[in-house]
C-alpha positions in Angstrom: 56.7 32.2 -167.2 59.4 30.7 -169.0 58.6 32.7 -172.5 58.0 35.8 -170.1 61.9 35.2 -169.0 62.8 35.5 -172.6 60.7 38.6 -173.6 62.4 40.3 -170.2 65.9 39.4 -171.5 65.1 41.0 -174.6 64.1 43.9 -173.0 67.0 44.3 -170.7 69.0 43.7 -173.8 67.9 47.2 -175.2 68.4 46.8 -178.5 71.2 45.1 -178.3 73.1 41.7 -178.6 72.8 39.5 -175.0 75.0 36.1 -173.7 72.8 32.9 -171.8 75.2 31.0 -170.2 75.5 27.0 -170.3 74.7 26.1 -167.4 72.6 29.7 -166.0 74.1 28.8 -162.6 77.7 28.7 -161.5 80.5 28.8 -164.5 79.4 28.6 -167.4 80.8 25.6 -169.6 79.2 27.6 -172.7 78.3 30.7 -173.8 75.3 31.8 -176.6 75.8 35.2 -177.8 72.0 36.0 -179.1 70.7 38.7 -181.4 68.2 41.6 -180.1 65.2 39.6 -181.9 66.5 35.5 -181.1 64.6 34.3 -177.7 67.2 32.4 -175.4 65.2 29.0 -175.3 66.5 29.1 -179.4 69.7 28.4 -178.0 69.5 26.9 -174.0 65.7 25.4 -174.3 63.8 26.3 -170.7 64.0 22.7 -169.5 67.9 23.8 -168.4 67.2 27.0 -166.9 64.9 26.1 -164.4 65.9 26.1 -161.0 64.5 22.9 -158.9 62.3 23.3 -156.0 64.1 24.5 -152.9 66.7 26.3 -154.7 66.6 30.3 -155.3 63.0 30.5 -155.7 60.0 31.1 -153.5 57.7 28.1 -155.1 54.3 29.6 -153.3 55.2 33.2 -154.5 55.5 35.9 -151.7 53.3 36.6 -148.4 51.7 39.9 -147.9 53.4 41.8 -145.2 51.7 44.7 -143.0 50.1 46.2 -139.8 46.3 45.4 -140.9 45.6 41.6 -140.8 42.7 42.6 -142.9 45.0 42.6 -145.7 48.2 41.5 -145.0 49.4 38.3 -143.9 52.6 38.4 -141.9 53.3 41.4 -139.4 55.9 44.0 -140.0 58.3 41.3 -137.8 57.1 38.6 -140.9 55.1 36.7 -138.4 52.5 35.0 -139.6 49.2 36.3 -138.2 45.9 34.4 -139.5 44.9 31.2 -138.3 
């Protein structure tokens, strides 16, 4: 995940130069300006970008949400509806 974060800031980066900011949240005390081709743990290693559990992250990923409980798990309300 964390080397998939870099190749996605490349790619938003199109081509072109892109900041990681020190600390990723809030203001940032620093600022990296990268080239197209430098990943961003060269500069901020992934250890500091992580957000802890319970922050802005779901840590069990996302629930299926539908009408069929055949192949959804929550209703269309986000109730959860297997036992």
């Amino acid at each position: 995940m964390d080397e998939a974060a870099d190749d996605v800031a490349k790619v938003f980066a199109n081509g072109q130069p892109y900041e990681v900011f020190d600390p990723p949240q809030g203001p940032p005390k620093q600022v990296f300006v990268l080239q197209p081709t430098e990943a961003a743990s060269t500069k901020l290693p992934f250890e500091k970008r992580r957000d802890g559990l319970g922050t802005t992250h779901h840590e069990a990923g996302t629930l299926r949400m539908g009408t069929d409980p055949n192949d959804s798990i929550t209703n269309e309300d986000a109730v959860f509806t297997r036992s």
